[in-house]
C-alpha positions as CSV (number, residue, x, y, z in Angstrom):
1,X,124.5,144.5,164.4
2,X,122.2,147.6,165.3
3,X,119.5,146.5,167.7
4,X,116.0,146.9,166.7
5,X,113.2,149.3,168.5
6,X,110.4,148.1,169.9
7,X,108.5,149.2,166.6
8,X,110.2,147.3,164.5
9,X,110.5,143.8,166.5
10,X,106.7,144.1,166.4
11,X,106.4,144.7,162.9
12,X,108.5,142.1,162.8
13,X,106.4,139.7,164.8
14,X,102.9,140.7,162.8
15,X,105.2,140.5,158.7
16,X,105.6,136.9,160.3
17,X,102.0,136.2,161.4
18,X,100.6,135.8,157.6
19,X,103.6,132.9,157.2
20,X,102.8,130.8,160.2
21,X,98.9,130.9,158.9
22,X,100.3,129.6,156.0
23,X,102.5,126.9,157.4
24,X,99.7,125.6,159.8
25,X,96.3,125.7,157.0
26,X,95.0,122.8,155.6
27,X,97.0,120.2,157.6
28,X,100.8,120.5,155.7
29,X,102.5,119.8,158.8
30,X,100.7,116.6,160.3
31,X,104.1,114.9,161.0
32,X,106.4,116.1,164.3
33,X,109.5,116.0,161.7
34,X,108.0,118.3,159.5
35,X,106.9,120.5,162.2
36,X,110.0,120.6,163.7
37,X,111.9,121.2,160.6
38,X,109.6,124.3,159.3
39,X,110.2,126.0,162.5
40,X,113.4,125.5,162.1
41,X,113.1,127.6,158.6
42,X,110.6,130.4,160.6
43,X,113.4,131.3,163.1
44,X,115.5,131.8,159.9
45,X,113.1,133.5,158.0
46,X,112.4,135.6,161.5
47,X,116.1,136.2,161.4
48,X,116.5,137.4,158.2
49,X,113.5,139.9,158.5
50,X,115.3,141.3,161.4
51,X,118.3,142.3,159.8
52,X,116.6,143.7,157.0
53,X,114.5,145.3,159.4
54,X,117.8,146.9,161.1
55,X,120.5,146.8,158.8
56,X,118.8,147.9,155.6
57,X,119.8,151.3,154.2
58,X,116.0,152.4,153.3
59,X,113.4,152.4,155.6
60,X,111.8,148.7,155.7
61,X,108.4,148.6,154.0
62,X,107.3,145.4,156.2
63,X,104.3,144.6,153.9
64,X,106.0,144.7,150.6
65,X,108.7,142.5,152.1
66,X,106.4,139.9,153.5
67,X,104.1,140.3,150.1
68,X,107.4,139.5,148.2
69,X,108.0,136.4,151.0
70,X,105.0,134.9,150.5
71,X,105.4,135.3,146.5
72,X,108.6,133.2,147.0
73,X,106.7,130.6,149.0
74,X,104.1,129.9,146.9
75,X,106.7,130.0,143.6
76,X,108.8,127.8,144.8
77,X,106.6,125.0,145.3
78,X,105.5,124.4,141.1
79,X,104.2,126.5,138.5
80,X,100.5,126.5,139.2
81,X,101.0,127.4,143.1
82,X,100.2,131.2,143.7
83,X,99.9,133.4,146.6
84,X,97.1,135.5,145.8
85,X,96.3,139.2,146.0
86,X,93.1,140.2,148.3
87,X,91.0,141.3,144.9
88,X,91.6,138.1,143.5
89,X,90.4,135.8,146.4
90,X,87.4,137.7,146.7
91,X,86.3,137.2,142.8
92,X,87.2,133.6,143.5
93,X,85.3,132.7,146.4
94,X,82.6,134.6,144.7
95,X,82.8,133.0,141.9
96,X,82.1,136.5,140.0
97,X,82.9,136.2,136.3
98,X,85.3,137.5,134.5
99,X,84.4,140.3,131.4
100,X,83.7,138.3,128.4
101,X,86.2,139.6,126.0
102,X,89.5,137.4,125.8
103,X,92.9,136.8,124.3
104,X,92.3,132.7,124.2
105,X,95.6,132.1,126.5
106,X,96.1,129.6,129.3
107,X,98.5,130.9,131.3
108,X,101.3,129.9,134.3
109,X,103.9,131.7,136.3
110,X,107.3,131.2,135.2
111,X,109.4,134.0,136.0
112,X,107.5,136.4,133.6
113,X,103.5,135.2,133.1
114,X,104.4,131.9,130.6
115,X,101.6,130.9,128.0
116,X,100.7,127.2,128.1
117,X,98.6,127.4,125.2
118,X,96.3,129.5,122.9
119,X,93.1,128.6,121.8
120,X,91.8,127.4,118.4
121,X,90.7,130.4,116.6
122,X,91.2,133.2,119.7
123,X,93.4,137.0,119.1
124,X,96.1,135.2,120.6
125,X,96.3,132.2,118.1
126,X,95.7,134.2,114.9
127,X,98.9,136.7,116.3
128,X,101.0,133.7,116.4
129,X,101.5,133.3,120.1
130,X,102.0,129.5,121.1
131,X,103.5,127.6,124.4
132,X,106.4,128.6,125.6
133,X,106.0,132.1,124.6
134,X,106.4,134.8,127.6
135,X,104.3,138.0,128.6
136,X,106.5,140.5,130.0
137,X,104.1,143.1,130.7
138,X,100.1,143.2,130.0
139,X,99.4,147.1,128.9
140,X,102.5,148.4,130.9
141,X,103.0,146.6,134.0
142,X,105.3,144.0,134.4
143,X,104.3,140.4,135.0
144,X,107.4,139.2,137.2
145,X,104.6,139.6,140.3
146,X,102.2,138.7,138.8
147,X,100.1,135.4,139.2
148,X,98.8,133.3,136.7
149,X,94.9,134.4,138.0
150,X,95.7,138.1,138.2
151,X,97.2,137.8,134.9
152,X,93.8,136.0,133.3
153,X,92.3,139.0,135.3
154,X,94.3,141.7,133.1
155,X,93.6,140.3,129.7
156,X,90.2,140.1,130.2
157,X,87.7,142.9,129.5
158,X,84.9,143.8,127.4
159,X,84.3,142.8,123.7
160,X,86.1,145.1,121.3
161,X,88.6,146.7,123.9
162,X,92.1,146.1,123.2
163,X,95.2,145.0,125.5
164,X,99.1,145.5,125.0
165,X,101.4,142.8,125.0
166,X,105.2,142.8,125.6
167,X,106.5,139.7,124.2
168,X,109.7,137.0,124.5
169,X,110.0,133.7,123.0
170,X,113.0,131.5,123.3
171,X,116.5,133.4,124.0
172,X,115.3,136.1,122.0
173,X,116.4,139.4,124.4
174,X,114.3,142.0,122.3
175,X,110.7,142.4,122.7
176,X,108.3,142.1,120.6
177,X,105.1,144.5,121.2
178,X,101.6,143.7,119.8
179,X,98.1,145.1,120.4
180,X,95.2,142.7,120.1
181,X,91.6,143.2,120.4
182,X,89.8,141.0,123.1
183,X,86.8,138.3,121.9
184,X,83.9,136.4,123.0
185,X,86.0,132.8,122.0
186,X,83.6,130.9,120.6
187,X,85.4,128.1,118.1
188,X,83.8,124.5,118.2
189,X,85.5,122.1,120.9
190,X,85.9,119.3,118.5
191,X,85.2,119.3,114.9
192,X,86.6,116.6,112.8
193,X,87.2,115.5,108.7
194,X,88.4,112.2,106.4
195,X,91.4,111.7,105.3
196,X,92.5,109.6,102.3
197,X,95.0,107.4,102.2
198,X,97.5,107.1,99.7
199,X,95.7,105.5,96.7
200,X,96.7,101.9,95.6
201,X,98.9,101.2,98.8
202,X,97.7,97.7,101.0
203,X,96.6,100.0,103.9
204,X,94.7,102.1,101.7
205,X,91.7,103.1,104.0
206,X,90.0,106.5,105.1
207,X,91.5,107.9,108.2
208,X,89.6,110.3,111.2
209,X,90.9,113.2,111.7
210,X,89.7,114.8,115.5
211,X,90.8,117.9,116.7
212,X,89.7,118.3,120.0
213,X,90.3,122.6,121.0
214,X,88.9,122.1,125.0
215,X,87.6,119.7,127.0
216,X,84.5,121.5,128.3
217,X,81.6,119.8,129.9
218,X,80.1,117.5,126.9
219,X,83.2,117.1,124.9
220,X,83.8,113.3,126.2
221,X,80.4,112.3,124.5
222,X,80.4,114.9,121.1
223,X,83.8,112.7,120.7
224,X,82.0,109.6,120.8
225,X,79.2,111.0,118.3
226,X,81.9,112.3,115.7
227,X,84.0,108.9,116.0
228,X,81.2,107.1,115.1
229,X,79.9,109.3,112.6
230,X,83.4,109.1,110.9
231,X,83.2,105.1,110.9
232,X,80.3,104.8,109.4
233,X,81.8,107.0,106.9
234,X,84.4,104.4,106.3
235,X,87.0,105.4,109.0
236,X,88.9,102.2,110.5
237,X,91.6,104.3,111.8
238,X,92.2,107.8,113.8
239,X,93.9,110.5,114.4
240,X,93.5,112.7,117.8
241,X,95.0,116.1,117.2
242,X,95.1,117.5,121.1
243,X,98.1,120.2,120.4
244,X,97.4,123.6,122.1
245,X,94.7,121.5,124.3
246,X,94.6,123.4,127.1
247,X,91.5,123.7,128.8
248,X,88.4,122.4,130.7
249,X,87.6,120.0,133.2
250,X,89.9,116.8,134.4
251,X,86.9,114.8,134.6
252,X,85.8,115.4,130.8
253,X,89.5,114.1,129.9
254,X,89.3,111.1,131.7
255,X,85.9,110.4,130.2
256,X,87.3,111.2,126.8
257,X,89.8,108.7,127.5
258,X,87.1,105.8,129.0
259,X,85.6,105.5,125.1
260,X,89.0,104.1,124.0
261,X,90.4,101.6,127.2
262,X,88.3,97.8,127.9
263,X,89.5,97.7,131.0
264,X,93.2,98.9,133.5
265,X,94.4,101.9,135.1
266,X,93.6,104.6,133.7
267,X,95.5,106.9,136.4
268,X,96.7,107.1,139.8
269,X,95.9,110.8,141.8
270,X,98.4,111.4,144.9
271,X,97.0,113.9,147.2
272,X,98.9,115.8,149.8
273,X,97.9,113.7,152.8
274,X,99.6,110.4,150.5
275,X,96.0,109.2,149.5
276,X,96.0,107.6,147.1
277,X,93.0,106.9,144.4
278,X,93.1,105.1,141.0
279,X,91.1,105.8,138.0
280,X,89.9,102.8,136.1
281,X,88.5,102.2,132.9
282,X,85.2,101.4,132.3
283,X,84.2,100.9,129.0
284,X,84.1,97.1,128.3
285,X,83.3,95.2,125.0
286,X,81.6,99.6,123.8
287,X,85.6,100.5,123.9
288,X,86.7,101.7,120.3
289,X,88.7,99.1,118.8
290,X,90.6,101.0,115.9
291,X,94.1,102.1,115.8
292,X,94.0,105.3,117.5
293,X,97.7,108.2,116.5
294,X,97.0,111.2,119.2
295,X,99.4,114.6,118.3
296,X,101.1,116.2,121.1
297,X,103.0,119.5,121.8
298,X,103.8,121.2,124.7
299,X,100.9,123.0,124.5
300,X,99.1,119.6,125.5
301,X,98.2,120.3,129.2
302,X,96.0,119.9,131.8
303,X,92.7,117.7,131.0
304,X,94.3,116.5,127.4
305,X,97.3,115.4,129.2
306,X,95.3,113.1,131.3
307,X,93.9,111.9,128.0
308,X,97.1,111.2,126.6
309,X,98.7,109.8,129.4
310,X,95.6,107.2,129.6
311,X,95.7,105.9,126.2
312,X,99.7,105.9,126.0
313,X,100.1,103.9,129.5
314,X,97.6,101.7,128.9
315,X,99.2,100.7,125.1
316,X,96.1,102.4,123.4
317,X,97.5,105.1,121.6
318,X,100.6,106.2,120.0
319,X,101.9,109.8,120.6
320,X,103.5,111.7,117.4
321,X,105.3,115.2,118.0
322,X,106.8,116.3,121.5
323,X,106.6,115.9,124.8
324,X,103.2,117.7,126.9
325,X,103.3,120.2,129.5
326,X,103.0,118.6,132.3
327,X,100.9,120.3,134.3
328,X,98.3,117.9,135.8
329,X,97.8,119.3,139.5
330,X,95.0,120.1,141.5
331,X,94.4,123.7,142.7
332,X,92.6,125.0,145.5
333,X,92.3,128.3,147.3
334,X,93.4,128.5,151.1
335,X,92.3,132.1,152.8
336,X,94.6,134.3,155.0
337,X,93.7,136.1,157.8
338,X,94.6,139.5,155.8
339,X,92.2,138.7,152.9
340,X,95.1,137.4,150.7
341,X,95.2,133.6,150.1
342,X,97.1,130.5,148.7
343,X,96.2,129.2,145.4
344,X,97.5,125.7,146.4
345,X,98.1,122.6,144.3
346,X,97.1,119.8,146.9
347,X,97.0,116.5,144.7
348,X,98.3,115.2,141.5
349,X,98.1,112.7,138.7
350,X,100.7,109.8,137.8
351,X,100.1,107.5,134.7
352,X,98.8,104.1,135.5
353,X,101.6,102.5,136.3
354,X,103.0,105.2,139.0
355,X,105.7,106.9,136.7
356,X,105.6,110.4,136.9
357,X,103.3,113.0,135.0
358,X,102.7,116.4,136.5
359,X,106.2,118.4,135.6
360,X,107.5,115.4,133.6
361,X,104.5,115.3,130.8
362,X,104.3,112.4,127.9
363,X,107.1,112.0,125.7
364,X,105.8,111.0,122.3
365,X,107.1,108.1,120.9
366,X,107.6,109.6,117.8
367,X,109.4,113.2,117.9
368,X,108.0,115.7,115.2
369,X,111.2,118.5,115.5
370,X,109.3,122.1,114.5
371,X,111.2,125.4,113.2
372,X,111.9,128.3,115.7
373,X,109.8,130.8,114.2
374,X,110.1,134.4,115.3
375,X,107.6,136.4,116.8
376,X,105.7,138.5,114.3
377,X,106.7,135.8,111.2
378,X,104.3,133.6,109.9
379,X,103.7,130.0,110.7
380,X,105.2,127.2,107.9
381,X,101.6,126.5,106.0
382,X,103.0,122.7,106.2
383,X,101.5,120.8,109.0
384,X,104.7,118.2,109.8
385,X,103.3,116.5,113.0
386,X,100.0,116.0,111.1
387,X,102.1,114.4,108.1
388,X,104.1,112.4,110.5
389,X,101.2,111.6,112.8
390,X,99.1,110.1,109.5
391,X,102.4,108.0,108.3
392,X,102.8,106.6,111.2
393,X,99.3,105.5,111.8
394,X,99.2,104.0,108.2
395,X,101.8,101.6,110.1
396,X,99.7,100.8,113.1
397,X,97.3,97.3,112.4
């Protein structure tokens, strides 16, 4: 092995400076076996940036390699973890808004930038994206470095602008390519419609229908108002479509999820120093009583999850079509000394009972199976998770 100048073992010492910050901030290592065993990892990781550093047949760009380390770090943890370019922790601690003009995508990191869902009514939902779906680059540059917050960062601009989209879904190897023009997203949260039931049957009765597009500030109560507004239409039963359900707050999910549950465990929330704190119910005798079908996919993430997974744990609710995202972590931003930073998850949210939910998601109990439909085809005009969902909660007493 070629032995290193004095230059390089110190660019090797300041590449691994950024990685002990990150190792030592916020507390990760509060027990002696931990410490002991991520030093252990440092000397390797020293090691192995010492023979690049000597052996490899380029000269060494230390900061790209320790950019691409810390990448690694932060992927390997879950999804929603990030390390974070220096432009986009300043707009964060900030808190400087984005341009107005958007696609309507919720977006992770998986590999390529990974679309967790696309809003009701958005450029992204009318072109027939959906969860799953991957971008592979955003107007040229290619999203396998990208984070899931420099990738919002890229879609967004002003009203009227357009953005290029290289496209995947599913084991499809050819890409699909598609220009779309950015909006100001401005569908209704929750909007909602009766239903008849088939005439002359013994369960004939009028049945809700809820779609719930985000759970923004407010949206807990405006379901309330349009639940009750359907009963005194004649509603005795419901039907929660939260497919695609993506964003907003935690908090107005778990509030959504109070109108329907007396009393219980709503949730439990693990946080990284093994805290532990459990969400009740609080709703009492004012708890909705009726039968109550919510719709899933695996575009169900985030604050809807936590909805669902209330209802379902507690025996509320019945899920019809597949299994949610999973993704029901906490994020939060941890600063390096080079202006770069840590987009961290640092707690997380089991069901009631303790069984797993972020990564694992809510299998519905009954499974809707949908057609693979190419990009650039057409959706089915049939809705078979809404057909399924209203059968089954013709069933439900």
């Amino acid at each position: 092995m070629l032995i290193m100048s004095r230059r390089t073992r110190l660019g090797v010492l300041f590449a691994t400076v950024p990685l002990v910050v990150f190792t030592m901030v916020g507390g990760f290592l509060s027990q002696a076996a931990a410490r002991e065993d991520t030093y252990r990892h440092l000397r390797i990781f020293e090691d192995v940036v010492s023979l690049i550093a000597s052996n490899y047949v380029e000269e060494v760009d230390l900061d790209a390699v320790m950019k691409g380390a810390l990448r690694g770090l932060a992927g390997g943890l879950d999804p929603d973890s990030a390390f974070l370019a220096a432009e986009d922790v300043s707009r964060l601690e900030a808190g400087t808004a984005l341009p107005e003009g958007e696609l309507g995508l919720e977006l992770t990191q998986q590999y390529y930038i990974q679309i967790v869902a696309a809003r009701d009514d958005s450029p992204a939902a009318r072109a027939g994206l959906t969860a799953g779906d991957y971008l592979r680059t955003i107007d040229g540059k290619t999203t396998r470095f990208v984070s899931a917050v420099e990738a919002e960062r890229l879609l967004r601009g002003e009203p009227g602008t357009t953005v290029s989209l290289s496209l995947l879904r599913g084991t499809t190897q050819e890409p699909y390519d598609i220009e779309l023009t950015r909006e100001r997203v401005s569908a209704p949260n929750v909007t909602d419609r009766l239903i008849e039931a088939e005439s002359g049957s013994e369960l004939d009765a009028e049945i809700g229908y809820v779609r719930v597009a985000e759970f923004t500030p407010g949206v807990a109560q405006e379901l309330k108002s349009r639940i009750d507004g359907l009963a005194d239409r004649g509603a005795n039963r419901i039907v929660i479509d939260v497919r695609n359900t993506a964003g907003g707050l935690f908090e107005e999910g778990i509030a959504a999820a109070r109108l329907f549950v007396a009393t219980g465990t709503l949730l439990r929330r693990t946080e990284h120093d093994s805290q532990e704190i459990m969400v009740e119910a609080t709703a009492g005798s004012d708890a909705f009583e009726m039968p109550v079908v919510l719709l899933t996919n695996p575009g169900t993430a985030h604050a809807a999850e936590l909805f669902v997974a209330s209802l379902t744990s507690t025996g509320r609710a019945e899920t019809v079509g597949q299994r949610t995202s999973g993704r029901v972590s906490l994020q939060r931003l941890v600063k390096l000394s080079d202006g770069t930073g840590l987009w961290l998850s640092w707690a997380r949210y089991l069901t009631g009972d303790g069984s797993p939910l972020h990564r694992f998601g809510v299998v519905a109990m009954v499974e809707v199976e949908t057609p693979f439909i190419e990009l650039g085809e057409p959706w089915p005009a049939d809705d078979a998770i809404l057909e399924r969902g209203l059968d089954h909660l013709r069933t439900l007493s």
